[in-house]
N, C-alpha and C positions, 0 to 999 in steps of 0.2 A: 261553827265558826271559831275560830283562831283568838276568840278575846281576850287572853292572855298579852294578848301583842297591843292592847288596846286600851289606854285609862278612860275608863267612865267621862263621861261628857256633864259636867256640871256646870247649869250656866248661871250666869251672873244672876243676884237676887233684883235686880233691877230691869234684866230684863226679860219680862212676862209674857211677851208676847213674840209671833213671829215676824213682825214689820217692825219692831224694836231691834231683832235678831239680822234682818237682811238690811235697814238703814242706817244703824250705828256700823255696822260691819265696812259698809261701802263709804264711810266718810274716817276709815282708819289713814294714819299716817304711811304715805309710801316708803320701806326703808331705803335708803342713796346705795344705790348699787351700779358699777360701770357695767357697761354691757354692750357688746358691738354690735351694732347696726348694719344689717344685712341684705344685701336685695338678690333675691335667685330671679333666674328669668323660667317662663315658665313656656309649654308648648304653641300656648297661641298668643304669642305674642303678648304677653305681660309683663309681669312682677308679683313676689311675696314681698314682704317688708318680715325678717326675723329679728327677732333681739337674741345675742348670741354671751354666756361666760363658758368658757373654755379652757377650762384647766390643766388640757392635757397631760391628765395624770393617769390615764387607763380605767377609770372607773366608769360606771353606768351615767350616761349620759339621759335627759329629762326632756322630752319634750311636751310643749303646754299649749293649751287651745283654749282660749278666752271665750266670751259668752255674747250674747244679743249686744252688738251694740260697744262691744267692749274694745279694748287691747291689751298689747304685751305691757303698757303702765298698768292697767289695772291696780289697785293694792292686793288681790287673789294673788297675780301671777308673777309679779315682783317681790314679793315678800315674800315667796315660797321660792324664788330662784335664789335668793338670800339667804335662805334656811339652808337649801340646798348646798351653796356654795360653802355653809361654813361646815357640811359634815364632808365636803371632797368632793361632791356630783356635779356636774358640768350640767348647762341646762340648755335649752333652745324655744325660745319662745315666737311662736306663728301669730300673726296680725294676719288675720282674716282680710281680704281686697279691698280696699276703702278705708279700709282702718285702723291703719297704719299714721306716717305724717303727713302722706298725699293720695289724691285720687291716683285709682287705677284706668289702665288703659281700653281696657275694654269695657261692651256697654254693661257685661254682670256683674254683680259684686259677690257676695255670698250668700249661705244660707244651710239650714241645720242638716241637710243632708251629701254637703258637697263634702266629698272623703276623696275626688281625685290633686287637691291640693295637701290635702294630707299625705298624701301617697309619695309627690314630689318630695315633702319636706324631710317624709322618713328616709327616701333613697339618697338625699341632699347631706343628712345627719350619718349615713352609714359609709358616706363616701369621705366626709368629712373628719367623723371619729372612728377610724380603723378599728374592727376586732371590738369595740367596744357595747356592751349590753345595750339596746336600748330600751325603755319606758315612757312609760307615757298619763298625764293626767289631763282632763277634761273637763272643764265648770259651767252645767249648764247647755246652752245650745252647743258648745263646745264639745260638750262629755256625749251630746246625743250621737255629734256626727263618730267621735270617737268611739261607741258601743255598733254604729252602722258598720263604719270601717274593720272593724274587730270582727263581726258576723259576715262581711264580703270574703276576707282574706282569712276567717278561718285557721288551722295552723301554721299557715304560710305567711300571717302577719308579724312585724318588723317587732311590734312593743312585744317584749317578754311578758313584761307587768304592765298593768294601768289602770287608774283611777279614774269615775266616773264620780263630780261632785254636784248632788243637786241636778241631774240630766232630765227632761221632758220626756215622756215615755210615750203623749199622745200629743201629736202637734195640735189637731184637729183641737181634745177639748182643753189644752193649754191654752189654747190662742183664745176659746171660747171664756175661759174663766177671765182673761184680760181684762176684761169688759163688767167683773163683778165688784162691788165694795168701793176696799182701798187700792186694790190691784188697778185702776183705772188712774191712780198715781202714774204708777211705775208706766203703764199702757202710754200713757201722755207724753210721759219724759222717752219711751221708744222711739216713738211715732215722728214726735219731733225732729230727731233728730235721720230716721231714715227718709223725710221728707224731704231735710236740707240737702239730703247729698243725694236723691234724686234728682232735687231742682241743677242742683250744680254740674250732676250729669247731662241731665238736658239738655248744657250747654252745648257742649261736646258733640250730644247724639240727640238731635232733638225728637228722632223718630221712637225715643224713649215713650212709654206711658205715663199720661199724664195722672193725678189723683188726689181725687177731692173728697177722700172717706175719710172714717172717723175712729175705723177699728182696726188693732193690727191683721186681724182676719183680713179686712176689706183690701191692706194693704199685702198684706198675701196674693190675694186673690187678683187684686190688679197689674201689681207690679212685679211680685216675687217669682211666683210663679210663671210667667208667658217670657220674664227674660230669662230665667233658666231652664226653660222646656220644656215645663208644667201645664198640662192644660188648666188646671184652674187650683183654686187652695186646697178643694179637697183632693184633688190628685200629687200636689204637692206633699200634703200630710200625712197619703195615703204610702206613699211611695216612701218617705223620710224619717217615720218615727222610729224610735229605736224599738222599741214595745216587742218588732215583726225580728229583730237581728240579738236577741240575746238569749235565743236558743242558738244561735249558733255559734255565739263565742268558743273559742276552741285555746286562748292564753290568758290566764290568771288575771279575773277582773274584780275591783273592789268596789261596790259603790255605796257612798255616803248620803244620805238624805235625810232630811229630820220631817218628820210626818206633820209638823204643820206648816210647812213649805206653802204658800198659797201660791207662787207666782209657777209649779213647778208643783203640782201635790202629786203625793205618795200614790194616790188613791189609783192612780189609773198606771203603775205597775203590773207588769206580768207577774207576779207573786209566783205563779206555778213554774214557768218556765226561769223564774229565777231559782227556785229551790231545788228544780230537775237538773240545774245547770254545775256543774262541781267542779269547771273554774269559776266561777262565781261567788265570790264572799261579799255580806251587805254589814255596814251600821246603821241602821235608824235608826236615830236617835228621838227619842218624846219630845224634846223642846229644840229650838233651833229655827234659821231662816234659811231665805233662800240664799247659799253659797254665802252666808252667815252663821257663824255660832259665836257668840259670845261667851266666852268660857271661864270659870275659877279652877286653877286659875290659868292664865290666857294660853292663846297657841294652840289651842288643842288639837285642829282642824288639821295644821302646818303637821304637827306632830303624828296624828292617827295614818298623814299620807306617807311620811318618811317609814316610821313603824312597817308599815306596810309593805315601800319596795325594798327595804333593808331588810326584809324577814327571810 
């Protein structure tokens, strides 16, 4: 690998751990940046919700795919559209169905394997910024579906470059670790919140599934999967992880993860088929969180992604 292109990851002496590394990260300051508000419409009768800067300067335009739960405010994906914009890159940021600033219209919402809204967004972006490279980075369940979508289309895919940060590589024993420790944190504050916005779909659709579980598995299982066509979680997981799609990246992939990742561990990477892979460059870093790094000194993460598509 290319570490030359890369400053060593040294984290802060304060923080020790990786739930220090993924908690403080996620309560950072959003920097103020304008950004247009976008709605494409989609084949069956939907909506995206995009956050759009557009500099229309001819350079490599950015697209971004937020994580469980997340959006285009995220502090990940605003603060790097910020970075972005002050070295010239135009950026395009995707709110996954639901979460955005309103419900969608149909009874699905998302989920770590759906890459045909990907698909719109790149052909939305290429129609949009003429002639212009595109890229692409991914955080998370974000990065998963972005390593799916990479391995579908092959050399025929839209990103030149793209970044995977912190991506699940085994739905199955991700969702299983959910359930372990401190991770039952983070599990809680999920669950919550995709319960509210089932209930709310409810309204709408009431021949939705109902669910009275306690684990994001169960919530998989009940809900995620039968409204996206899944017969059950493990065929959802089975079907979705990225683990089965990074042998067959075929355009220059980076991916970032720090091995004590708990919400998202290293451990259940394809190691082999990342090393047989030669678009494929990794950083693991020894310390770090999930789509967390606290760094001396700061930015590192912002910086390791730029490096990267600017190489």
């Amino acid at each position: 690998m290319s570490n030359h292109l890369f400053r060593t990851f040294e984290t802060e002496w304060w923080a020790f751990n990786s739930h220090i590394h993924t908690v403080v990260a996620s309560l950072s300051a959003v920097k103020s940046l304008e950004v247009d508000r976008i709605e494409i419409e989609t084949p069956d009768d939907d909506f995206l919700e995009i956050d759009v800067v557009n500099l229309k300067n001819g350079n490599p335009v950015i697209t971004l795919f937020h994580g469980l739960e997340g959006s285009s405010e995220r502090f990940y994906i605003r603060n790097l559209m910020y970075d972005l914009k002050s070295i010239g890159y135009s950026s395009v940021a995707l709110n996954f169905r639901g979460c955005g600033s309103k419900q969608n219209k149909q009874p699905r919402f998302y989920h770590s394997g759906e890459t045909s809204d990907y698909k719109l967004l790149f052909d939305w972006v290429s129609e949009q910024f003429n002639n212009c490279d595109i890229y692409s980075v991914g955080f998370s369940l974000g990065g998963n579906a972005l390593i799916k979508s990479l391995g579908e289309l092959r050399e025929s895919h839209p990103s030149q470059k793209s970044v995977a940060v912190s991506p699940p590589y085994d739905l199955k024993e991700g969702s299983l670790d959910m359930e372990k420790g401190f991770n039952q944190v983070y599990s809680y504050r999920f669950l919550k919140t995709l319960v509210k916005k089932l209930a709310s779909k409810r309204v709408q659709f009431p021949e939705l599934p109902t669910f009275n579980g306690h684990t994001i598995y169960d919530f998989d299982d009940k809900v995620t999967a039968p409204i996206h066509g899944f017969d059950n979680a493990e065929h959802y997981y089975e079907t979705c992880s990225s683990k089965q799609f990074i042998k067959d990246v075929k355009k220059p992939l980076l991916i970032i993860h720090s091995k004590e990742d708990t919400l998202c561990p290293l451990q259940y990477a394809p190691f082999t088929d990342i090393k047989n892979n030669t678009c494929i460059e990794t950083i693991f870093t020894e310390k770090g969180g999930h789509v967390g790094f606290i760094s001396n000194p700061r930015n590192w993460l912002n910086e390791s992604i730029i490096s990267w598509l600017q190489s």
